[in-house]
N, C-alpha and C positions, 0 to 999 in steps of 0.2 A: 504494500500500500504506500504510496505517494504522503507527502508531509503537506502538498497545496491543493486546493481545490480546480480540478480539470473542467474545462468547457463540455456543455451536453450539446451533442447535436440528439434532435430527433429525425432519426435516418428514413425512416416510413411510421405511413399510418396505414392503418387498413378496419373498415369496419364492413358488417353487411346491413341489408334494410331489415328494419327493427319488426316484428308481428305482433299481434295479438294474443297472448296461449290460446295453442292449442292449434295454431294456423302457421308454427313455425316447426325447424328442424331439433333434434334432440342437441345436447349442449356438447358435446363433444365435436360433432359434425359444424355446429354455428361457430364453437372456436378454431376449428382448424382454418376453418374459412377464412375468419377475420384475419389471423396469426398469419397463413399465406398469404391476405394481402397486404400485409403489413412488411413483410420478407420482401413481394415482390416490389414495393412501391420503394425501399431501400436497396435494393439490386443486390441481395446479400441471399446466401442460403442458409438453413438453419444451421448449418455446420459452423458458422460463425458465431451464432449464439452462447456466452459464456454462460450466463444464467438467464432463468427464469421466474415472474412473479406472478400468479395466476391469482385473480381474484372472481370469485363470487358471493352472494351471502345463501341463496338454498341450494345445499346438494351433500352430501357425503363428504369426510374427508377424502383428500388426496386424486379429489375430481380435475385438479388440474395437469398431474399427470395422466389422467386419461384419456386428459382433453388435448395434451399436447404428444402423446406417443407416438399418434399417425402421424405427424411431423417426420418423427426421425428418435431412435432410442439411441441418443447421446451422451448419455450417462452424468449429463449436467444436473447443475442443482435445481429443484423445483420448487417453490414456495409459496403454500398456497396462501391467501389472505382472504381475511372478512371484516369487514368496520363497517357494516350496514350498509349505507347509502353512496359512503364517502369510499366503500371497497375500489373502484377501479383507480380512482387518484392516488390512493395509500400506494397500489399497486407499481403505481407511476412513482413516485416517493421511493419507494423502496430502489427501485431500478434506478433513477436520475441519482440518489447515493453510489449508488453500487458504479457508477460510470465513473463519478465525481471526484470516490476517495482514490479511485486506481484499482478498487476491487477485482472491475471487470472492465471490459473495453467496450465489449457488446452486450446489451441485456436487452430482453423481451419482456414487456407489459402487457398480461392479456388479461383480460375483462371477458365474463358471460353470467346469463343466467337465463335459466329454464324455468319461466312462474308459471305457478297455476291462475286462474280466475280468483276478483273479487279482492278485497282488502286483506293488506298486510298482517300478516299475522304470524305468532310467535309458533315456534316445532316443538316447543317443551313445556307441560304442564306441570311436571313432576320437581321443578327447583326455584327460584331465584328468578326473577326476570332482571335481565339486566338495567331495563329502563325502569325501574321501579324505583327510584328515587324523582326520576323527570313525572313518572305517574301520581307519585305521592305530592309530590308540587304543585302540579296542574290542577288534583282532586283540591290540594286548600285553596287554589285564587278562582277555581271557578265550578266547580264540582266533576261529576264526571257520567257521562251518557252510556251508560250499557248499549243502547242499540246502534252508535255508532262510531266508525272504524277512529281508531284512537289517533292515528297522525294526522284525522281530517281535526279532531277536537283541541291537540295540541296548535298546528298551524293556525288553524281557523282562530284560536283564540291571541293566536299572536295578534290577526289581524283585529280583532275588535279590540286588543291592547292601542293599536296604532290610530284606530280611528276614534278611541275617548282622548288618547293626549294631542291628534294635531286633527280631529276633523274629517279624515279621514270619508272619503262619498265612498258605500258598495261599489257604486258602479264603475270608480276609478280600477279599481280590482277586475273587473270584470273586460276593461280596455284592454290587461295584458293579456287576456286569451285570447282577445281577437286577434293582439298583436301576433302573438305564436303560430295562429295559425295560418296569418298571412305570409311570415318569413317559412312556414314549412311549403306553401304550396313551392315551391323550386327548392325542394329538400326530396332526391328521390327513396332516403331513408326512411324518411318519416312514417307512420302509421299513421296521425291524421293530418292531411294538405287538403282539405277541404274546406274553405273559408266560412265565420262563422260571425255573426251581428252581435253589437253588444247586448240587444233584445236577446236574443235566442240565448244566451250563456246566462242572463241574470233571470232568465224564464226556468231554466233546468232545473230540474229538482232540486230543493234547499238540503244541505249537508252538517254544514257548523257556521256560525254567526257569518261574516258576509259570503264563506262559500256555500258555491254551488256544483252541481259535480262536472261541469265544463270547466271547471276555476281547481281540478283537480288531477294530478299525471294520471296516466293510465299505467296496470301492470302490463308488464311486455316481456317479450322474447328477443335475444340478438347476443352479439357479442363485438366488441374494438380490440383492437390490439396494437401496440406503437413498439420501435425498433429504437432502441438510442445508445449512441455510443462518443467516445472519444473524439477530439479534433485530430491527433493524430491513425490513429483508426480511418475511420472517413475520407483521412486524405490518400491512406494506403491503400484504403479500398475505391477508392475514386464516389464515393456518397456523394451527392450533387445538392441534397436539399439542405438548403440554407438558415431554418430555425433551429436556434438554440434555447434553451432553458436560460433566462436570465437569473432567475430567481423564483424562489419554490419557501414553501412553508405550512408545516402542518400543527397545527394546535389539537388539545381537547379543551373539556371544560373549565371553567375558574370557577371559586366561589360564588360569583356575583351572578352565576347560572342559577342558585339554588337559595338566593339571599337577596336578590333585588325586588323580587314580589309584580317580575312585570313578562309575562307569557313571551314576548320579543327575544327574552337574554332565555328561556328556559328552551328554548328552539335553536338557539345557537350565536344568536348576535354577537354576542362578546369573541367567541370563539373566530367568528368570522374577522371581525374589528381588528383581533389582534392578529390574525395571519397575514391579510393585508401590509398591515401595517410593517410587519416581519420584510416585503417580500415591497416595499416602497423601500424601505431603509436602505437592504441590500442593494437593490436595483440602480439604487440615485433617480430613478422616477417615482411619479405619481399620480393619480388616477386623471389627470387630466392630459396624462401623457397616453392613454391607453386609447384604441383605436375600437376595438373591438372585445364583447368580451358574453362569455359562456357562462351561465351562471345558474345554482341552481334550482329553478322553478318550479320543485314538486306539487308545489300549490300557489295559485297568483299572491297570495299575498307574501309567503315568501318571498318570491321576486323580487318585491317593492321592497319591505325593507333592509332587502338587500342590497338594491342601489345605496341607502344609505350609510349601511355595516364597508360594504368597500371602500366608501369615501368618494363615490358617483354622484352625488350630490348631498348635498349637507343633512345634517342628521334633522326630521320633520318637512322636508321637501320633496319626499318620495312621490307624492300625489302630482305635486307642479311639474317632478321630472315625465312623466306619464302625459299628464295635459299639453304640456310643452311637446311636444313628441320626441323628447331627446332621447328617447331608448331606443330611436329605429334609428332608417334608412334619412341623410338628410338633418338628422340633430345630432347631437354631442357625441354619443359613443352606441352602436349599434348594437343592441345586447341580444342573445340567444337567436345568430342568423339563422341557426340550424331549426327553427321553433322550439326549441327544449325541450324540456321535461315536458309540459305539459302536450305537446302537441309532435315530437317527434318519438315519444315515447321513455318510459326507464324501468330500462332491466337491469335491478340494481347494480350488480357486479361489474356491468358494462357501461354506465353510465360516465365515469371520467375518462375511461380513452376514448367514448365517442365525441364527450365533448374537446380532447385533446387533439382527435385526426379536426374535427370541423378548423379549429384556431389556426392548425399547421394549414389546412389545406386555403385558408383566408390569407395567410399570411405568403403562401408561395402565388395566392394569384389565380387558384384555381378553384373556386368556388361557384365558379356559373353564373346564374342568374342570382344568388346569394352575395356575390362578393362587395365586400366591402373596401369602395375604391383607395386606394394609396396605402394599404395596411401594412404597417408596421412593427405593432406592438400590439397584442391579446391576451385576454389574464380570463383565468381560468376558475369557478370557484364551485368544490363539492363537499358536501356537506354529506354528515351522517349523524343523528340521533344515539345520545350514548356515550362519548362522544366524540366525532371526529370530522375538524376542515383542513382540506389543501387547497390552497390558493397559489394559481403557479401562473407567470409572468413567460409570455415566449417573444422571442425575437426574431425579425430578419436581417441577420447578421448582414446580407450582403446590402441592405440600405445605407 
């Protein structure tokens, strides 16, 4: 291992179109796929490969060797990961270390998951739930709905957090679905690219305080996978793609998750705040340096206050960034061109290398009808209940 920290190239990405359960391939087949196009869009064979990080959150241990076997039995390392929501960035984290200390020259990030239908739900009755302190928090500032899915009641209440202290319209919430689904229709990933009114979303069946179930991701099927390795590497191997990792950082939670008495910090805000902030320092930019950016929107109101958790606009201005139209195509910083969560779909496990190929493929210039013209800089942000964010900063070096 090296004494300095090495440059990351991300060599390829590769991801496939996201499904519905039940309308997609089994999770082995979905990752090789992704992992092949991840190899091929890096011009590297898996022979290259030092290690590997596989993440998902439902399936068996040691599903990522057998997700990566038909690859090639290399006799590398394989590591599987789980951090809920935030599992595919972890995965990314793990790998951008592993390039960074000298560990490895080449590593693979591979992200998948195989859902079933219907809300999130835990595999084990029989111990501990691990969120059960975020549970017991949420039950004293607002109580708690047996008949409904518990991350709609946690988000959802963030949101009625944000609309008693700034004002906060339902309906401002319901502008970012429209918004997602209008950046997915030229997303050929997506699951839904079918445009949708803010009538029709605030009509949908009511869920938790301002959501509704258009204002909510869908569970999905699919799998990302990213290639990253060394500056010199890359140059040995002739890698031609030009993003780098500027800067990366992953937090959990702080006390003020479980001691400020406000649904926003119990969902992750702080967590978010200070990864950011990690990942500005390092960098020498700031969010107003940022061009483009992924972020994540498992439910609209999430979104919003997450513009303000990055530092996207100031903290109670979420709603004016939204009105203003600074989250698209044309105002400040173009957020979730892929549609996101909400509307391109999340399978957990796959949910940060898909948003990590979208950022590379915006940032080389290849994004279609999606692209975000002159990109240069894209910051990345994924979240997991529990808890875990990485916020990761990419560049194009050759600007």
């Amino acid at each position: 291992m090296t004494d300095t920290v090495r440059k990351v190239h991300v060599a390829g990405v590769g991801m496939i179109p996201f499904r519905k359960p039940g309308a997609g391939e089994s999770y082995p087949v979905m990752a090789e796929r992704a992992a092949r196009a991840a190899l091929a869009d890096a011009g590297l064979p898996y022979e290259a490969v030092q290690q590997a990080y596989a993440g998902y959150v439902y399936g068996d241990s040691a599903a990522g060797q057998a997700a990566l076997y038909s690859l090639g039995l290399s006799g590398i390392p394989v590591v599987n990961v789980n951090n809920n929501c935030a599992t595919g960035s972890s995965a990314l984290w793990l790998a951008r270390q592993a390039v960074a200390s000298g560990a490895a020259d080449c590593v693979l990030a591979l992200g998948f998951e195989q859902m079933r239908p219907g809300a999130l739900a835990s595999g084990w009755d029989d111990r501990p739930d691990p969120l059960g302190r975020f549970l017991d928090r949420m039950t004293h500032l607002q109580g708690h709905d047996e008949r409904t899915p518990v991350a709609a009641q946690l988000f959802g209440g963030a949101g009625v957090a944000h609309m008693d202290r700034y004002g906060t319209d339902p309906a401002t919430f319901a502008q970012i679905s429209v918004k997602a689904r209008r950046h997915a229709a030229g997303n050929p990933y997506a699951v839904f690219r079918t445009p949708i009114t803010q009538e029709e979303v605030l009509a949908s069946p009511h869920i938790y305080g301002p959501l509704t179930r258009l204002q909510c991701c869908p569970p999905t099927c699919g799998a990302a996978a990213a290639v990253l390795c060394g500056e010199d590497f890359a140059r040995r191997h002739d890698v031609s793609s030009p993003v780098v990792i500027r800067a990366q950082a992953m937090t959990s939670d702080s006390p003020s998750t479980f001691a400020s008495d406000d649904m926003m910090r119990v969902v992750g805000y702080d967590m978010t705040r200070a990864a950011a902030q990690q990942v500005y320092e390092t960098s020498g930019y700031g969010p107003q340096d940022v061009d483009v950016v992924e972020l994540h929107d498992c439910f609209t109101v999430n979104e919003l206050i997450t513009y303000e958790a990055l530092g996207l606009t100031p903290e109670g201005t979420g709603e004016k960034f939204v009105l203003d139209g600074d989250n698209t195509y044309g105002g400040k910083v173009v957020t979730n061109p892929s549609g996101g969560l909400l509307s391109k779909g999340h399978p957990l496990g796959a949910t940060g290398l898909a948003q990590c190929a979208e950022l590379v493929w915006q940032l080389r210039g290849r994004a279609d009808s999606r692209q975000v013209e002159g990109a240069r800089l894209a910051l990345q942000h994924n979240i997991g209940l529990g808890g875990a964010c990485v916020v990761t900063l990419y560049e194009n070096a050759a600007h």
